[in-house]
C-alpha positions as CSV (number, residue, x, y, z in Angstrom):
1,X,-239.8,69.5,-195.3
2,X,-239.1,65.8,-195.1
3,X,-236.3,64.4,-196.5
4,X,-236.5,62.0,-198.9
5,X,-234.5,59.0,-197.8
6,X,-232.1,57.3,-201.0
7,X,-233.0,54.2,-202.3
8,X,-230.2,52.0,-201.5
9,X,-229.5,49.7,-204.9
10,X,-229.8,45.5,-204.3
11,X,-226.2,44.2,-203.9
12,X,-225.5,41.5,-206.1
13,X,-224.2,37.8,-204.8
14,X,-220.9,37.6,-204.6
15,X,-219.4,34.3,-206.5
16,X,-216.9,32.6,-205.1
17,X,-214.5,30.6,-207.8
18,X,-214.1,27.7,-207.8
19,X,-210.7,25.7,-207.8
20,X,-210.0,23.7,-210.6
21,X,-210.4,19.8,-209.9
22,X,-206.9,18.7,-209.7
23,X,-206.1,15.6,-212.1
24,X,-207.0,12.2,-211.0
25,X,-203.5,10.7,-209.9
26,X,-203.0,7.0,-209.0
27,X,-199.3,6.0,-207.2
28,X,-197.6,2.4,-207.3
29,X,-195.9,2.4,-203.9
30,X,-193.8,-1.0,-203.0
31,X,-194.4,-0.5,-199.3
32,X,-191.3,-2.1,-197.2
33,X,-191.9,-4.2,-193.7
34,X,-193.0,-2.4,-190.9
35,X,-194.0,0.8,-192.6
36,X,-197.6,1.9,-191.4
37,X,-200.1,2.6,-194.3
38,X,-200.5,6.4,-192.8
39,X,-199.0,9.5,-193.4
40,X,-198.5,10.4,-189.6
41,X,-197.8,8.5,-186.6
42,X,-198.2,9.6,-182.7
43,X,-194.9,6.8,-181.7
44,X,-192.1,7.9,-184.0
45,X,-193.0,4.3,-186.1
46,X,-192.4,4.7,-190.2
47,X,-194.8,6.1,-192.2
48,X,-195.9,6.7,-196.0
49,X,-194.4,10.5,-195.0
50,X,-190.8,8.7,-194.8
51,X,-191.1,7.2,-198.7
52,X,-193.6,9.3,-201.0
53,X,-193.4,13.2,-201.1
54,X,-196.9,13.9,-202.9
55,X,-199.6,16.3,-201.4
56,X,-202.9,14.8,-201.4
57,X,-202.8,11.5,-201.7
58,X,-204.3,8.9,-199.8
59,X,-204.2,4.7,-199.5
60,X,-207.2,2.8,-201.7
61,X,-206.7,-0.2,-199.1
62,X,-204.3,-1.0,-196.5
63,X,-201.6,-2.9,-196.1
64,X,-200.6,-4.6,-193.1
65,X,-197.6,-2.8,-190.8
66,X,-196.0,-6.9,-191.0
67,X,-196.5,-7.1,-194.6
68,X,-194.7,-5.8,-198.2
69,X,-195.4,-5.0,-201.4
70,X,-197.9,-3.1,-203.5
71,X,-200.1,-0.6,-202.0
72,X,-202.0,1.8,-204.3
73,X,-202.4,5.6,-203.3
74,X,-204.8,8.2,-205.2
75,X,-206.2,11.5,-204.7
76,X,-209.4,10.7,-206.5
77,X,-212.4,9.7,-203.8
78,X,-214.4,7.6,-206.6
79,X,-211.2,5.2,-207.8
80,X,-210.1,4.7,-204.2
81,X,-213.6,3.6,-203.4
82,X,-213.5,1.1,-206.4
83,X,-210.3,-0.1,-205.3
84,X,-210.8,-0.8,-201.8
85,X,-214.2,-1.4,-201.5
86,X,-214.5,-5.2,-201.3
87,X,-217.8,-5.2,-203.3
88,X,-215.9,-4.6,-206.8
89,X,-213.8,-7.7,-205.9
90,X,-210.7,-7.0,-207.2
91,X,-208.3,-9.4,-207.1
92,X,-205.6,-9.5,-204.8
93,X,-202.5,-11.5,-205.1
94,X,-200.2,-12.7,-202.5
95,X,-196.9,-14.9,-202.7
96,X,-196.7,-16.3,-198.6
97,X,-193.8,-17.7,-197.0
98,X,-195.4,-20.9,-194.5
99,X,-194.3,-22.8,-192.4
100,X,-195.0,-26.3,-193.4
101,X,-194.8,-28.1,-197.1
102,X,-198.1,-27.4,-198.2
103,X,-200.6,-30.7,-199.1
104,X,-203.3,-31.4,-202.4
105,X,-206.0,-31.0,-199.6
106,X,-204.3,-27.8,-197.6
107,X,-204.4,-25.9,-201.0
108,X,-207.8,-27.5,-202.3
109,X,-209.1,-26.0,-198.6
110,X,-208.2,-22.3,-199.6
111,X,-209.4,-22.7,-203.4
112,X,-213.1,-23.9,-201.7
113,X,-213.1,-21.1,-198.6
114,X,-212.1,-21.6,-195.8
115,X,-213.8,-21.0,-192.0
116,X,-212.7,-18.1,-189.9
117,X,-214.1,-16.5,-186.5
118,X,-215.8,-13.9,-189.2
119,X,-217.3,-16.3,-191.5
120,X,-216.5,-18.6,-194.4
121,X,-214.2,-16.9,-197.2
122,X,-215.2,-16.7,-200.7
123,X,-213.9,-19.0,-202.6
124,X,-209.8,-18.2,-203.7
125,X,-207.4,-19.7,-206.1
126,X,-204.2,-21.1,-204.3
127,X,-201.0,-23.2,-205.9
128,X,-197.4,-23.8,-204.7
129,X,-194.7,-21.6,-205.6
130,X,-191.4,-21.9,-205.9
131,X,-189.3,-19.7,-203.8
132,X,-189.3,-16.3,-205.6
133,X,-186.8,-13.6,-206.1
134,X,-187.3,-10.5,-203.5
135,X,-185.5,-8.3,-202.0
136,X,-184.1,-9.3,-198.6
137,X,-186.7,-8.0,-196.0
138,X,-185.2,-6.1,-192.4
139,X,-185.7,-7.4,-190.2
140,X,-184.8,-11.2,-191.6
141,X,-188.0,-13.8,-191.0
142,X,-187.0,-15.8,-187.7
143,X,-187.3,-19.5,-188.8
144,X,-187.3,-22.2,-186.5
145,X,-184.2,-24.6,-187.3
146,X,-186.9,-27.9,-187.4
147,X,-189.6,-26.8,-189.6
148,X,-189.3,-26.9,-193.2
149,X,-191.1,-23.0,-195.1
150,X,-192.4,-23.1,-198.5
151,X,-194.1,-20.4,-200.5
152,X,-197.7,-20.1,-201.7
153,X,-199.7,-18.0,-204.0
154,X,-203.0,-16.8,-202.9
155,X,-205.5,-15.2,-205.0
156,X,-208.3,-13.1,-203.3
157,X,-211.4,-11.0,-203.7
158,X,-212.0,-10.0,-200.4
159,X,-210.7,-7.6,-198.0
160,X,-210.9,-8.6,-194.4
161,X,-208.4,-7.8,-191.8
162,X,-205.5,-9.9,-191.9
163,X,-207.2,-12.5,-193.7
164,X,-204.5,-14.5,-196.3
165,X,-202.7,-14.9,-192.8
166,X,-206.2,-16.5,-190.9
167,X,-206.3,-18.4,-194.1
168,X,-203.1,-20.1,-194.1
169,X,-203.2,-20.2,-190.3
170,X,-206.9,-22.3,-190.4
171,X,-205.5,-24.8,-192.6
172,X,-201.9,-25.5,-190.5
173,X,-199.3,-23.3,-192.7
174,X,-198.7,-20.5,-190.1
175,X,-197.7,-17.0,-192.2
176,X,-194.1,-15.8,-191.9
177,X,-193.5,-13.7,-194.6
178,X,-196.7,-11.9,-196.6
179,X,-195.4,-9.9,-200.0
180,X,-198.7,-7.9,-202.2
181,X,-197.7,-8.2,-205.8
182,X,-200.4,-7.0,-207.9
183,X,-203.9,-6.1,-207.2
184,X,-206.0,-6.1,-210.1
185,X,-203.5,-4.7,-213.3
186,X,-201.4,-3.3,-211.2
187,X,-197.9,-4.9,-210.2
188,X,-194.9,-4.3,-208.6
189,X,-192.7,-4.9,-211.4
190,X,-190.1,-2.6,-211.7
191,X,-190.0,-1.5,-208.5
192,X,-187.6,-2.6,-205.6
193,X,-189.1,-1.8,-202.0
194,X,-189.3,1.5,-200.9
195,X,-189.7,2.9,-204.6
196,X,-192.9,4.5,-205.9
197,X,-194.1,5.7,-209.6
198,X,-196.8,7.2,-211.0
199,X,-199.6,5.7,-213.4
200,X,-202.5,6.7,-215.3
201,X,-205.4,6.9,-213.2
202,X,-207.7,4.9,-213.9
203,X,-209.5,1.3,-213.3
């Protein structure tokens, strides 16, 4: 007699849950002289690891290892895209130590755009400034003893590698000192160098 063999019954999909989308969060981070804008670093150098103790965050932007000041971090993909991505054109500001006393034509030069190796820059907004009150930076800027500095401010909607210091550089007035303070809303008031705090996130 043959034996009937015993219908085996479908087996349903398993479902995997989902995680819950962890809340937007956007980070004010005043980022000190010679501190890479990284979490990690291969050579022992300073790192965002040695300031800001906040799981899955990430730079919108960089910030150059010879440069201060405000550098934004977020764990949201679609704000760090608007943020760095030099398409929205959010404005940057700078306050530059140079050597030099800037001239009417030096700073009418950046406001027009000026000509680097990578093309001619958009067109920025530039004044004089008078010396402004920051923390001391370590190391100190080496000055040479003959050459007078001055301080600029530098408006810009662009994003190319070192570019406020090619800027300066193409029209005679040599970077020493290059200090973020705000990038669009976003300032560094309230916080001294090395400090960090937490905003709404948003744009």
């Amino acid at each position: 007699m043959a034996r009937r063999s015993a219908a085996k019954s479908p087996v349903a999909p398993r479902r995997v849950a989902k995680a819950p989308p962890s809340e937007p969060r956007l980070i004010l981070f005043n980022k000190p002289f010679d501190v890479l804008t990284q979490f990690s670093d291969g050579e022992g150098r300073a790192t965002l690891k040695d300031f800001i103790d906040v799981a899955g965050v990430y730079p919108a932007g960089r910030l150059d290892r010879d440069s201060e000041g405000l550098l934004l971090l977020t764990n949201d993909g679609q704000l760090q895209a608007r943020i760095a991505d030099p398409r929205h054109k959010l404005a940057k500001t700078y306050w530059v130590q140079v050597e030099g006393i800037p001239t009417a034509e030096q700073i009418e030069r950046l406001c027009k755009g000026v000509e680097l190796n990578d093309g001619m820059t958009l067109p920025a907004q530039a004044r004089a400034l008078e010396e402004p009150q920051l923390w001391p930076r370590n190391p100190p800027v080496r000055f040479r003893q003959s050459i007078p500095t001055s301080w600029l401010e530098l408006i810009i909607r662009e994003g190319r590698n070192r570019q406020v210091r090619r800027m300066t550089a193409a029209v005679g007035l040599p970077t020493l000192r290059l200090v973020r303070v705000r990038i669009g809303d976003w300032t560094l008031d309230g916080l001294d160098q090395g400090q960090w705090k937490e905003v709404p996130a948003r744009l």
